[in-house]
C-alpha positions in Angstrom: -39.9 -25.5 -65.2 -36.9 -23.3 -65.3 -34.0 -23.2 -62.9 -33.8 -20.3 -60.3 -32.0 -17.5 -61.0 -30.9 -16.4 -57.8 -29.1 -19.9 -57.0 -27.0 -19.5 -60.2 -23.7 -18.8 -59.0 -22.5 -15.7 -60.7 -20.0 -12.4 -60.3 -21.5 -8.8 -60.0 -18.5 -7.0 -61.4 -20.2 -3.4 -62.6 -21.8 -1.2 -59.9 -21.0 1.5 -58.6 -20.8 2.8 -54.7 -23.5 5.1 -53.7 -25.5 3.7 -56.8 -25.6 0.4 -55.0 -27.4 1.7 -51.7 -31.5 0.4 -51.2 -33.4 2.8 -51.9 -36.0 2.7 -48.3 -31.4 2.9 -47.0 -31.8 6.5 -48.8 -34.8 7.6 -47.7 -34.1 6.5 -44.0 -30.7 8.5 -44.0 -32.0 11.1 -45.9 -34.6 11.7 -42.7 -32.0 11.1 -40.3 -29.3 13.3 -41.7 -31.9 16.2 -42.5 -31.3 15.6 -46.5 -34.4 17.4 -48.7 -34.6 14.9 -50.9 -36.5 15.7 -54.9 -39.9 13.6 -56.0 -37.7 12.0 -58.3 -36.4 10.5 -55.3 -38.8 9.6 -53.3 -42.4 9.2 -54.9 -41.4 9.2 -58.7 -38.6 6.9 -58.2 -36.9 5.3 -59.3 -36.5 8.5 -61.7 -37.2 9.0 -65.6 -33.9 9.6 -66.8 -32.2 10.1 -70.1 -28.5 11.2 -69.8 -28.1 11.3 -73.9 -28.1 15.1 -73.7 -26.0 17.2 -71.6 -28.8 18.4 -69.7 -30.4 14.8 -69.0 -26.6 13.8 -68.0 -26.5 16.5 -65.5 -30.1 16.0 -64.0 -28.6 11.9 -63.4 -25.5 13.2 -62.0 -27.6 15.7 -59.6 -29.3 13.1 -58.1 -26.6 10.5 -57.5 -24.6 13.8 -55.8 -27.7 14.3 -53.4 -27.9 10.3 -52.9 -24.3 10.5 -52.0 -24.8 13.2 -49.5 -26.8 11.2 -47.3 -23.7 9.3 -46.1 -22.1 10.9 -43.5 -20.6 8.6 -41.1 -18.4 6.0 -40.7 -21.8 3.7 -40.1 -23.3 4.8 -43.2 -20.5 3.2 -45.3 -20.6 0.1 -43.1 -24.2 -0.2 -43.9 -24.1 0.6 -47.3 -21.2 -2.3 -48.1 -23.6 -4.9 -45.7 -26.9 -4.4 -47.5 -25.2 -4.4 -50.7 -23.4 -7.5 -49.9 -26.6 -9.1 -48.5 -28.1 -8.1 -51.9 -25.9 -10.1 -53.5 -26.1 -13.2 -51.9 -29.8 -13.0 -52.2 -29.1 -12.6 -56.3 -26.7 -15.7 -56.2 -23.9 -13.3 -56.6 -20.4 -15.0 -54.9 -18.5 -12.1 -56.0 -19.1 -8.6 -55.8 -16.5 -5.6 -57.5 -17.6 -2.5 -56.3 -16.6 0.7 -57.7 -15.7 3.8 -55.5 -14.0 7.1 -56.1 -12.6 7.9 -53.3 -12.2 12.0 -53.1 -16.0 11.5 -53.8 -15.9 11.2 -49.9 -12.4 12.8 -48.8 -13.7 15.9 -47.5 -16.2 14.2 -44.8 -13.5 11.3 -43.7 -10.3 12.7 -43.3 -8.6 12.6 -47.1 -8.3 10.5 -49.3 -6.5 7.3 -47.9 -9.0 7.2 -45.0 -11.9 7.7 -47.3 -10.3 4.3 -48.8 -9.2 2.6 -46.0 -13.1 3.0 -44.2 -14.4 1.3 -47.9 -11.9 -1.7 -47.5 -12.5 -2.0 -43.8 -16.4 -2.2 -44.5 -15.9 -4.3 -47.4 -13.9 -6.7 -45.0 -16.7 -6.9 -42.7 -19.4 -7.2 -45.2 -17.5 -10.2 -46.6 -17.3 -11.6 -43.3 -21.0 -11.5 -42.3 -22.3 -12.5 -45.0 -19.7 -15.0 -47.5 -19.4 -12.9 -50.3 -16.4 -12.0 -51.7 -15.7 -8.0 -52.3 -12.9 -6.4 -54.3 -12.6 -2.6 -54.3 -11.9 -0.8 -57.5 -11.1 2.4 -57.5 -12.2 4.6 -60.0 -11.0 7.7 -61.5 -13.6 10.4 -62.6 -12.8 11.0 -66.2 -14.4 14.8 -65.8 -11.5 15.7 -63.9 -7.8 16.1 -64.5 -5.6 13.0 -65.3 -3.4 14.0 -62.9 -6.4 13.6 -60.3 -6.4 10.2 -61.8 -3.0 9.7 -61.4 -3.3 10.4 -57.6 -6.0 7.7 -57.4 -3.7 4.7 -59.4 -1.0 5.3 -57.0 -3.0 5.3 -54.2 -5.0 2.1 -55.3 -1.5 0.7 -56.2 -0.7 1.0 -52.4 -3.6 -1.0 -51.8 -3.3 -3.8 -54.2 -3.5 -7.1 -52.7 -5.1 -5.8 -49.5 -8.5 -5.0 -50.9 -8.4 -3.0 -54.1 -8.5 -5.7 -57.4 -9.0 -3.0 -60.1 -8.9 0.2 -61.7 -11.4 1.8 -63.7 -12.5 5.2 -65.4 -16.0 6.4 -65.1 -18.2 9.6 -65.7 -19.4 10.9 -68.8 -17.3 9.6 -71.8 -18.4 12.4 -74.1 -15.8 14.7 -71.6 -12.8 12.9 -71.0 -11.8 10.4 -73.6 -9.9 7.4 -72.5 -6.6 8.0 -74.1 -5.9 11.2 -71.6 -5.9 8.8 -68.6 -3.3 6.6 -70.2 -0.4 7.7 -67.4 -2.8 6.6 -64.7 -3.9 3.1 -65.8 0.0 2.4 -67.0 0.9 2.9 -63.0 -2.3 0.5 -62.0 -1.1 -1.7 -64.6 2.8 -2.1 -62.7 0.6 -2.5 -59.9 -1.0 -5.6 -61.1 -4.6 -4.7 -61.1 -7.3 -5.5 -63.5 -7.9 -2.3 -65.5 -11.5 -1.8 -66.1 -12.1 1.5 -67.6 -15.8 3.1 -69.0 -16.5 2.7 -73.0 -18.9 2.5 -75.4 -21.9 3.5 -73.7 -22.6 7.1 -74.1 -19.4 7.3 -77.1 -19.4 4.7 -79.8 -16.6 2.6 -81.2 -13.9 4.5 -80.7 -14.0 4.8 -77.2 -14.2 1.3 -76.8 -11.0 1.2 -79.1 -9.2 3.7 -77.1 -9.5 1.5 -74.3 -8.3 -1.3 -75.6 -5.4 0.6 -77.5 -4.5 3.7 -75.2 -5.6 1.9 -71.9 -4.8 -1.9 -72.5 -8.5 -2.6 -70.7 -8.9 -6.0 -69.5 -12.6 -5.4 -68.9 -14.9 -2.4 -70.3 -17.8 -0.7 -68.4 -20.7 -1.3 -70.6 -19.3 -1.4 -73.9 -22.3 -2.0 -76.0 -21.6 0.0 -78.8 -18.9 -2.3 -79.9 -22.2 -3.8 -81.9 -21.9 -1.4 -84.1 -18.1 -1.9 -85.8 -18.6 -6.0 -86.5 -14.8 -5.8 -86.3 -14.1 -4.4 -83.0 -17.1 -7.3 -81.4 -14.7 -9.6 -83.4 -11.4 -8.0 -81.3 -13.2 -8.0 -78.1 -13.7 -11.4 -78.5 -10.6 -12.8 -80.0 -8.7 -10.3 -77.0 -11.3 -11.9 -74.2 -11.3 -8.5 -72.9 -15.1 -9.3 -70.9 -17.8 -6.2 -71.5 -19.9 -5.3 -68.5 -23.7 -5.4 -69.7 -26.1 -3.4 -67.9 -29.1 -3.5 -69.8 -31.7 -1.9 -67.3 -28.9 1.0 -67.2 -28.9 1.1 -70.8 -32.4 1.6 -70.7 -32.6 4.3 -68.2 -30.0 6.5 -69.4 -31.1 7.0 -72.8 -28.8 4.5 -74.5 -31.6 2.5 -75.9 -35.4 2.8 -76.1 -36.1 -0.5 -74.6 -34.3 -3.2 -72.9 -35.1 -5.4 -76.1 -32.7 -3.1 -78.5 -29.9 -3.7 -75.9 -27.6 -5.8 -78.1 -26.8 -8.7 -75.5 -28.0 -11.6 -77.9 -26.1 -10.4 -80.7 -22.9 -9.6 -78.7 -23.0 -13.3 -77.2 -23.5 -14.9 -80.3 -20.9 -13.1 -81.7 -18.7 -14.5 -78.6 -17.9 -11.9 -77.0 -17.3 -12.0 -73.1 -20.3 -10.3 -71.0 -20.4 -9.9 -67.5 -24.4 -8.5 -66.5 -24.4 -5.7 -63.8 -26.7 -3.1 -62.3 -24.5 0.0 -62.5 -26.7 2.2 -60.6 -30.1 0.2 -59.1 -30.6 3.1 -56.6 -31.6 5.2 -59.7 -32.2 2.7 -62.5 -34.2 0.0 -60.2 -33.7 -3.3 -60.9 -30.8 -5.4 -59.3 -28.5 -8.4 -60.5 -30.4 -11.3 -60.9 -33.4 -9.4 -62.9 -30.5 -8.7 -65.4 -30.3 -12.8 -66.0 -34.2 -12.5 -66.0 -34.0 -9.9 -68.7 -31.9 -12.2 -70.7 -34.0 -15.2 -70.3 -37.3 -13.6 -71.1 -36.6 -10.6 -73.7 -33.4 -12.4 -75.2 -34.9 -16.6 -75.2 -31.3 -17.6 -74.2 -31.3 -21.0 -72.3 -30.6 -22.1 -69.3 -26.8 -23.3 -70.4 -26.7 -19.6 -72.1 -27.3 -18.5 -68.5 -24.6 -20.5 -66.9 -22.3 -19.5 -69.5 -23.1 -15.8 -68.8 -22.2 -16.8 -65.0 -19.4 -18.1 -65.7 -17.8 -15.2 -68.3 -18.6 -13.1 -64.9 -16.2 -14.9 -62.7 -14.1 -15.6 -65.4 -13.8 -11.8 -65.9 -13.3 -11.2 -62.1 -10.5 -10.2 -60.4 -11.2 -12.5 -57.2 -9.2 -15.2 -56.1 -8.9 -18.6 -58.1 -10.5 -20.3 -55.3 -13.5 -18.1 -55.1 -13.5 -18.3 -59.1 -13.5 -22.5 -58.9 -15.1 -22.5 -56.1 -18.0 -20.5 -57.9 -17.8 -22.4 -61.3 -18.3 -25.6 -60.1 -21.3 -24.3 -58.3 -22.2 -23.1 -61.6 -21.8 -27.0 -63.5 -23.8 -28.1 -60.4 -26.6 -25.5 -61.1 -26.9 -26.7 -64.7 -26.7 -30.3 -64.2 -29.6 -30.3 -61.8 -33.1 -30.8 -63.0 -35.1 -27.8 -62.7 -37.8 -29.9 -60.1 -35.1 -30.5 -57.5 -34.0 -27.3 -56.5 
């Protein structure tokens, strides 16, 4: 017998807004709001994707634009942060960092600071329905100008301690490397937020580096290139600075073949943080806790390897130091009971 998965206590600490909505949520709004949605959409999905190219990156961004159009009211963004907090809990997850850009949805909810201030006020309520924790980061879109970016770490600075927990840097790493963006994340850094920018995924080793040099990155979004400079693993994990493995994202971008060439067992053995997340699941499928099912049954790693993962998540989090012992004692308790009592 194996313990279950979904009571493990863990931290979600890599997906992304719109990419976290259910997918029957996008096909409901998409009727409501009058949204043609493509196949790849709606019968074919979730879609074949392969963003290694410019072209494939453009098809994925396409589609996570139309999935984004479908929310259009103040409701929709209440429901999106409830269903993805209920997904959570159902995963085991006790804390949830979800990432939004918020000119993403400026032009539909009065600028900027209201686009925010309707994601923290939903994220609020989510927590309180349903117990699990939700920090906002804000993330800068690494296609546009660092001055753009910029405008996003002081506004997330205004909000630190109210709601937003972190900073990040997302969007296609092949046009905006990290060290452009170094003005913004030095302001988000006086802040006192946990700077979490994208590396490693699309780019290799050096855009992990520049993250770590130019950015001073507490965390790095995916980061699984790293594998291939034995040196940088060895910094990662000497630094502590916690990657966020998404190997069914790795999968459907392009990054790997199959979820089995992933390097997850090799980065864990080599001690290196890792905090599994979904990135995307309304376009890559799978949610959190088939991630720790991915590493139990393609990877072999135990059920103390598991609770270890867990607990590099929360470790990595930016949430509270209650919610953090709170959620690792839950995670001893998991471990020291035998598989036939839960």
């Amino acid at each position: 017998m194996q313990r279950p998965i979904t009571l493990l206590p863990k931290a979600h600490l890599h997906l992304h807004f719109t990419g976290s909505m259910r997918h029957s949520t996008l096909v409901e709004l998409a009727d409501l709001r009058g949204v043609h949605l493509p196949q790849a959409l709606v019968d074919e999905w979730p879609p074949k994707l392969r963003a290694v190219d410019e072209r494939g990156w453009f098809r994925f961004q396409r589609l996570y634009d139309i999935a984004r159009s479908v929310l259009k009211t103040p409701d929709d963004m209440y429901r999106l942060l409830l269903e993805a907090a209920q997904d959570e809990r159902a995963a085991g997850s006790g804390w949830l960092e979800i990432q939004v850009d918020p000119s993403g949805y400026a032009s539909r909810f009065d600028g900027l600071t209201a686009a925010l201030e309707l994601v923290l006020d939903a994220a609020r309520s989510a927590e309180r329905e349903t117990g699990v924790g939700i920090g906002i980061m804000v993330a800068a879109n690494r296609t546009k100008h660092p001055l753009d970016a910029k405008a996003l770490a002081r506004l997330a600075s205004q909000y630190a301690g109210r709601g937003v927990v972190s900073f990040g840097l997302n969007n296609d790493e092949r046009r905006g490397r990290a060290l452009e963006f170094e003005g913004a994340f030095r302001i988000a850094r006086r802040a006192g937020l946990l700077l979490a920018p994208h590396g490693g995924e699309l780019e290799g080793p050096r855009s992990v580096r520049e993250c770590l040099d130019m950015l001073e990155a507490d965390r790095i979004g995916h980061g699984v290139r790293a594998i291939e400079d034995p040196y940088l693993v060895e910094r990662v994990a000497t630094q502590e600075v916690t990657l966020e493995v998404c190997p069914s994202s790795n999968v459907g971008l392009g990054v790997v073949q199959d979820v089995s060439h992933v390097p997850l067992r090799r980065l864990f053995d080599a001690g290196a943080p890792i905090a599994l997340g979904t990135d995307d699941p309304l376009l890559f499928g799978p949610r959190l806790a088939e991630q720790y099912e991915i590493a139990r049954d393609v990877f072999g790693f135990s059920d103390a390897e598991l609770a270890e993962l867990a607990r590099m998540s929360i470790r990595g989090a930016a949430a509270p130091d209650g919610r953090k012992k709170e959620l690792l004692a839950g995670v001893d308790s998991w471990l020291t009971t035998a598989p036939e009592d839960f």
